[in-house]
N, C-alpha and C positions, 0 to 999 in steps of 0.2 A: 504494500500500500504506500504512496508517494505523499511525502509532506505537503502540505497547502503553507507557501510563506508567509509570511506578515506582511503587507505592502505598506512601506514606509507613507504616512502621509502627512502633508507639511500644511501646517495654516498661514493665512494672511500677513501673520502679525512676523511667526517666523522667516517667512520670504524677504520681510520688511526688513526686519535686524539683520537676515542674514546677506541681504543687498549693501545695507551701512555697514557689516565690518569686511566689507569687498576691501584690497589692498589700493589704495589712492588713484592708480596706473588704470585697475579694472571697474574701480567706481566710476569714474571721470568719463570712461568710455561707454560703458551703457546707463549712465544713470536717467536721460533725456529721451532713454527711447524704451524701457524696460517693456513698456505697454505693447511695443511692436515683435517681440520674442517673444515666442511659442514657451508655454508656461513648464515643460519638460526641461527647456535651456535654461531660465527663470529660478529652477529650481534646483538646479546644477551646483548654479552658480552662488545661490543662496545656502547651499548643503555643500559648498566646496566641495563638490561630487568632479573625480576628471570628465570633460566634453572631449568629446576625437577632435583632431586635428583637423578634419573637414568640413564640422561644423562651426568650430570658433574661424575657421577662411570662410564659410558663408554668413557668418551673423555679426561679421567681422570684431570679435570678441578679441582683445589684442591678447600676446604669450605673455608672459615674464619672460626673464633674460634666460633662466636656465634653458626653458623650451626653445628661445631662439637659436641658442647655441644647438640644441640636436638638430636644427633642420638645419642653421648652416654645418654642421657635419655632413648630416645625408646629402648636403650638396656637393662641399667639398669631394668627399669619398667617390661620389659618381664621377664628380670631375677628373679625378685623379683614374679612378677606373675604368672609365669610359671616353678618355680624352675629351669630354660632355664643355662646352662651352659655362664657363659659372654662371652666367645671365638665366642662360636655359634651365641650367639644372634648379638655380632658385623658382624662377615659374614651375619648372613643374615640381618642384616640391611644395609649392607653395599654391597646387590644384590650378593652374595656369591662371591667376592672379598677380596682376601686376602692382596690387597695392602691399609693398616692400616696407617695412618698420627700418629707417636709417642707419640702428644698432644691427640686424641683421645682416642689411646691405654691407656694413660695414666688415663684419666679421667672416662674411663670405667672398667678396667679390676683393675686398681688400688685400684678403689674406693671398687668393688666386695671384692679383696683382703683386704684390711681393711673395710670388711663391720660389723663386729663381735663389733670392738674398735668402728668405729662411731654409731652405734649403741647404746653403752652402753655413751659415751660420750654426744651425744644427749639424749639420756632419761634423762641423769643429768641434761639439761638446761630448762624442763619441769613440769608443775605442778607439784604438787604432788599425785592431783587426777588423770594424766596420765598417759601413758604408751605409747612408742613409737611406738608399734602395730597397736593402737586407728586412728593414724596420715595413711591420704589416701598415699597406693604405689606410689602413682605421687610427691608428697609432702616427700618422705619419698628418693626416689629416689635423687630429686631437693636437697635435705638436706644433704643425705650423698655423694652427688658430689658435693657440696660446701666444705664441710670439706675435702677433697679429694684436690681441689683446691686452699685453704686457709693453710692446716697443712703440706699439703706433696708440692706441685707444687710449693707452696708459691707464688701464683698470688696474688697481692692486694685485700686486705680484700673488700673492696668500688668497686671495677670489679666485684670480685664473687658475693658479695650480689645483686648490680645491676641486674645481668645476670639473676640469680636464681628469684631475684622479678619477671623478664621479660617471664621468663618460665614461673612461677605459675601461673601470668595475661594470660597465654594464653591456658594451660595443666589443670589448677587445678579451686576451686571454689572461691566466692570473699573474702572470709576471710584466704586465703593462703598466697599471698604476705605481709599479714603484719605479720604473723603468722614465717613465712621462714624469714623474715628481720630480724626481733626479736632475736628468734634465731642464726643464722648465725651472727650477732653481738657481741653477747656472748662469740665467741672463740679467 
């Protein structure tokens, strides 16, 4: 015999508070139009419940930073593996949506654009029996959007490597996060 679950239900007043303690970035962004969200995303968002990534690109819900950082990953990563144009791969990671958050833009397209110099910069902080080639596209990606992060955006050295460990634990193998901290220390 199959359990019948409890279905979560949320009133008025909670949707209400849980709209007010939205983080300042996500109140500000739907607070003027809450009325026009399907009361599912409403409620999401009130229950800091995760929404997929294709709904917060259709109801244009903006990420926080950590989120922005995996998609410009998933962009990077395609770029590097698919020789994929970074322009392109942001659209299509981004449900062929041209409307780009600056901070994303920046960590993706930027990093592309200096990817020659972290490149060669990173090989320097490396054995000497390796080569930066050697290092998995996941890991390689996580690496030159750190230096991206750290040399040009100039985000706190101790945020980036944070963040970067926090990919690796979840994108790459168990010897990557000490491997990425290491490095990314270095600069």
């Amino acid at each position: 015999m199959s359990e019948v679950k409890e279905v979560q239900t949320i009133t008025p007043e909670q949707i209400e508070k849980g709209i007010l303690d939205l983080p300042p970035y996500l109140f500000d962004s739907v607070k003027d139009r809450i009325d026009q969200l399907p009361m599912p995303i409403v409620e999401a968002l009130a229950l800091k419940s995760p929404i997929s990534k294709e709904k917060m690109i259709e109801y244009k819900i903006p990420f926080n930073r950590h989120e922005m950082r995996k998609l410009a990953l998933e962009a990077i990563y395609q770029h590097l593996l698919l020789d994929k144009d970074i322009r392109k791969a942001i659209y299509d990671v981004m449900n062929q949506s041209n409307e780009i958050d600056g901070y994303l833009y920046s960590i993706s397209v930027g990093t592309v654009e200096n990817e020659d110099y972290f490149k060669d910069l990173l090989s320097g902080k490396l054995r000497k029996d390796w080569s930066f080639d050697r290092i998995s596209l996941l890991e390689q990606a996580i690496l030159m959007m750190g230096c991206q992060e750290i040399l040009v955006n100039e985000t706190p050295k101790a945020v980036v490597i944070d963040e970067a460990v926090n990919l690796a634990k979840e994108y790459c193998d168990d010897n990557a996060p000490k491997l990425i901290n290491g490095i990314l220390d270095t600069l």
